[in-house]
C-alpha positions in Angstrom: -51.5 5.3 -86.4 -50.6 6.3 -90.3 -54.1 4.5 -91.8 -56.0 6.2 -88.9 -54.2 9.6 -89.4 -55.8 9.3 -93.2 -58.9 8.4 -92.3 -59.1 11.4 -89.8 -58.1 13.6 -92.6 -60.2 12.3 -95.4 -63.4 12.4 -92.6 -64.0 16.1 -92.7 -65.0 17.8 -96.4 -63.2 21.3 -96.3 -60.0 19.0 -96.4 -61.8 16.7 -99.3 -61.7 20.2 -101.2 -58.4 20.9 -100.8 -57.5 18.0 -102.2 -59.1 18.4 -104.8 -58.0 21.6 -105.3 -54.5 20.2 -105.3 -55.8 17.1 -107.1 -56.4 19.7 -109.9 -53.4 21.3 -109.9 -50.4 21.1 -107.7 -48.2 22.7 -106.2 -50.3 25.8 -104.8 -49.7 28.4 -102.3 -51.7 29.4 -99.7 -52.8 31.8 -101.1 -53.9 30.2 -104.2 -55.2 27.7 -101.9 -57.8 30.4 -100.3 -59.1 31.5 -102.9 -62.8 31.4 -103.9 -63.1 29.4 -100.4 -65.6 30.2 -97.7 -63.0 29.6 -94.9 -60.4 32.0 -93.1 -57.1 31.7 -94.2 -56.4 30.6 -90.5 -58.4 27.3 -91.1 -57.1 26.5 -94.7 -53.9 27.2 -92.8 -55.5 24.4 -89.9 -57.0 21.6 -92.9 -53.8 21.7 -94.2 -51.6 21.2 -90.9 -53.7 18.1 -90.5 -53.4 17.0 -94.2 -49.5 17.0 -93.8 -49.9 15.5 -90.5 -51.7 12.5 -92.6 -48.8 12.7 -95.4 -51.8 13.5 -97.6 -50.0 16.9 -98.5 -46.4 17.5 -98.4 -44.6 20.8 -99.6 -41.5 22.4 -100.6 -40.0 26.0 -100.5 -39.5 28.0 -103.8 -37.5 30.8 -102.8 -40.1 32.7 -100.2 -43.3 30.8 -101.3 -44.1 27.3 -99.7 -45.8 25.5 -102.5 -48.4 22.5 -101.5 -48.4 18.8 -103.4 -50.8 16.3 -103.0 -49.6 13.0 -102.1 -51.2 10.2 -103.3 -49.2 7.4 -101.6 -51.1 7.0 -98.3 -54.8 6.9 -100.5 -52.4 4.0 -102.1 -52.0 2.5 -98.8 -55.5 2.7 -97.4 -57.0 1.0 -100.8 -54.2 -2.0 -101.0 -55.4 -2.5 -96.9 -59.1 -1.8 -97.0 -60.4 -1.5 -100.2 -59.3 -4.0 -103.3 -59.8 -7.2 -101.1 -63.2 -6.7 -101.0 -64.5 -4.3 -103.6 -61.5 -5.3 -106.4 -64.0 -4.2 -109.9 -63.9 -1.0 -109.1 -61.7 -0.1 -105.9 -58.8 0.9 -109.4 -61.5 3.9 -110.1 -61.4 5.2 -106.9 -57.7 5.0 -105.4 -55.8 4.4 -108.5 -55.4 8.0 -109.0 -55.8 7.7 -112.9 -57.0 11.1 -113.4 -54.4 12.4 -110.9 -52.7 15.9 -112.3 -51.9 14.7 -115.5 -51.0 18.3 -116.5 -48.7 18.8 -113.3 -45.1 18.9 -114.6 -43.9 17.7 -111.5 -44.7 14.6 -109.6 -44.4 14.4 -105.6 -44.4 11.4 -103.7 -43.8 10.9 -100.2 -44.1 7.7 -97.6 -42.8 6.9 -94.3 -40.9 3.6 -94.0 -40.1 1.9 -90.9 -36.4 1.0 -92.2 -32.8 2.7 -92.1 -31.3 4.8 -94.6 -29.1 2.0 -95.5 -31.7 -0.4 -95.8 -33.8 1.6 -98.0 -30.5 2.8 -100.4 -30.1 -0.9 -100.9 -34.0 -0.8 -102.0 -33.3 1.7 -104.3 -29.8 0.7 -106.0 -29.6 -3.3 -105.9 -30.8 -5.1 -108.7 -32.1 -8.1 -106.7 -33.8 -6.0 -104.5 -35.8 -3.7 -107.4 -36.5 -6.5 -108.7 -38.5 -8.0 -106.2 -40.9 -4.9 -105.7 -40.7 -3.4 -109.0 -39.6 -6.0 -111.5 -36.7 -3.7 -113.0 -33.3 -3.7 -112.4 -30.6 -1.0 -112.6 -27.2 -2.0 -113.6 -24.7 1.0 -113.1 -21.8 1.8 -110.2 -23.7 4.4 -109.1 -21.3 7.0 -109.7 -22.5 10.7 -110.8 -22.2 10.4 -114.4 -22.2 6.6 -115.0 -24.4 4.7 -117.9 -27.6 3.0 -116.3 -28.1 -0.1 -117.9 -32.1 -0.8 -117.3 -33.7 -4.5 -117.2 -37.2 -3.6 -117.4 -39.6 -6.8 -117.3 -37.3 -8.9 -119.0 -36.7 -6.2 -121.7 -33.0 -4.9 -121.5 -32.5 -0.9 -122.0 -29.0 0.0 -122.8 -30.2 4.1 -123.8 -27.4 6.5 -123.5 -29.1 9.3 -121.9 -30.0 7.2 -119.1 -27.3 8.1 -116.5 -27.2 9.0 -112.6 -27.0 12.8 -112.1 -26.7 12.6 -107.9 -25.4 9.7 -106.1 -25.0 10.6 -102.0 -25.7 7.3 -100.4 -28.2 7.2 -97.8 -29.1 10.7 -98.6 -30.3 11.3 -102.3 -30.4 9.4 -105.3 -31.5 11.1 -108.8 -30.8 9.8 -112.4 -32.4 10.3 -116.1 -35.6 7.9 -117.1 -35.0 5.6 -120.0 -36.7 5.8 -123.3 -38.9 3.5 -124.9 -38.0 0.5 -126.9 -40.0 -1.6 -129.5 -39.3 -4.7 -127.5 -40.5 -3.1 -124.5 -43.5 -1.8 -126.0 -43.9 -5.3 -127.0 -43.9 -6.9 -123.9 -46.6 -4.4 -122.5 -48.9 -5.0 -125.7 -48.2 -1.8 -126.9 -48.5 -0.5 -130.4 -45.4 0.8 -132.4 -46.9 4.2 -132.9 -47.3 5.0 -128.9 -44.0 3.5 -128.0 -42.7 6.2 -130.9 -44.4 8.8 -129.3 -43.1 8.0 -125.6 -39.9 7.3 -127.2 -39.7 11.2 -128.8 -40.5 13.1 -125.2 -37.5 14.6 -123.7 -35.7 13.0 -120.8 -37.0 13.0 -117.5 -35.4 12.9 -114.2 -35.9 10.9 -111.4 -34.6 11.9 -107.6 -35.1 10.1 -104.5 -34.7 12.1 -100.7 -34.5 9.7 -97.6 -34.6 11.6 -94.3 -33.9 9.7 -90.8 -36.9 10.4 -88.6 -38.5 9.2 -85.5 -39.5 5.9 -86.5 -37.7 5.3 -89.9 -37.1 6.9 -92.9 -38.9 9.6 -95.1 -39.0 8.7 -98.9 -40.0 12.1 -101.0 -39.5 10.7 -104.7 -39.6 13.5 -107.4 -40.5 13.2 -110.6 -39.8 15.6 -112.9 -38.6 17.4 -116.7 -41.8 16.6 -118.5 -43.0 18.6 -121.2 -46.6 20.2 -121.5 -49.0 17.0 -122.8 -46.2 14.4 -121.4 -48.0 10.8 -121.9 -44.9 9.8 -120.1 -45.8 12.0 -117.3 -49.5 10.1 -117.3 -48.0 7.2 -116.5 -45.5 7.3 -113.9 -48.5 9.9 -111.8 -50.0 6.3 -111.5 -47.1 4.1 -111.5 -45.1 5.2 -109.1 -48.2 5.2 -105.8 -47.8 1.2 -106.9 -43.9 0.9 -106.6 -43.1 2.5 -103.5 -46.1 1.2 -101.7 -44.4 -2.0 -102.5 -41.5 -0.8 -102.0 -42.1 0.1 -98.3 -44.2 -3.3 -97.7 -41.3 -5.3 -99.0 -39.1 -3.4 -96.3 -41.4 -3.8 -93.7 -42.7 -7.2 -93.8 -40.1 -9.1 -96.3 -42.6 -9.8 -99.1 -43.5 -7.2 -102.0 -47.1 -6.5 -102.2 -48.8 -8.8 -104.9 -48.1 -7.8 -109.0 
């Protein structure tokens, strides 16, 4: 029911504008949501029921505000079922989300996973697990505070400002991204002067939520602590749609989707 709960969602066009509303900037209130639109506020309020519904839209409460995110996980999902085996050249254009709110300072994603909380920790924190969906591994005890030693493609990341801020197992997860390194700017084919430029943003911070529900588990991943014009922040808005849709097909089925 998930892919046909998109579908539904994506199948009427005053909820094709809100997301692109919230494709061009995130994290919007209702009100901000309403206005300029030739709707009531009682069918924005509708669209976006159904949006949720579909994981398409997922929100968070800032003191008495509820602020709405797109998420771009389940558009993920449908193109990696439906679209790249038979359209491949340019199915990338349309689902890849490369032009997804590259000036949003922080990224939401969210996916259902038909797995346990312990399960998906282990997805999260063991090595030969990560490395399976997402070809890094993360080398640390996992205590708030400890050093996270980073084996990204081969390339090893010992960066001390890497470290995990929150550790509750089976609950939340959240610790500092690495920087960039000429040998792993190397191994992606990357020139000296752009790995020097990624290399000089700030740190920022990833956090993972996993919430028992019906069938599963809810993974919201934040992204967040970029600066305005991040190219960091570019990247992961893409990157992480990939690994956690792999992430959750690797739980599911026991194979990772292909690289």
């Amino acid at each position: 029911m998930e892919m046909d709960d998109v579908f539904k969602a994506l199948a009427d066009a005053s909820r094709r504008s809100l997301l692109d509303r919230l494709h061009a900037r995130s994290g919007q209130t209702l009100n901000e949501l309403c206005e300029g639109l030739a709707m009531t506020r009682q069918a924005v309020t509708k669209h976006l029921g159904i949006l949720e519904e579909a994981n398409l839209v997922t929100t968070f409460r800032q003191g008495r505000e509820k602020l709405h995110y797109l998420n771009p996980v389940p558009i993920r999902l449908v193109h990696d079922r439906w679209v790249s085996k038979y359209t491949e050249p340019w199915a990338a254009g349309l689902a890849g989300l490369k032009h997804e709110l590259e000036d949003q300072m922080e990224k939401v994603f969210e996916i259902y996973i038909r797995t346990t909380p312990e399960r998906l920790w282990q997805g999260l924190t063991d090595p030969a697990f990560t490395r399976q969906y997402w070809q890094t591994e993360l080398h640390t005890d996992w205590a708030k505070g400890s050093p996270v030693t980073w084996n990204n493609h081969g390339v090893l990341i010992s960066d001390p400002g890497s470290v995990v801020l929150e550790s509750d197992p089976y609950r939340r997860l959240s610790y500092t991204w690495h920087t960039m390194t000429p040998e792993l700017a190397e191994k992606f084919g990357w020139d000296q002067e752009f790995a020097a430029k990624l290399a000089g943003e700030p740190r920022s911070k990833v956090t993972f939520d996993i919430e028992p529900v019906t069938q599963g588990v809810k993974l919201t991943v934040i992204h967040d602590g970029f600066e305005p014009g991040s190219t960091v922040v570019q990247m992961v808005s893409v990157g992480w749609p990939d690994v956690i849709s792999s992430l959750k097909t690797l739980l599911e089925t026991g194979e990772p989707l292909p690289a």
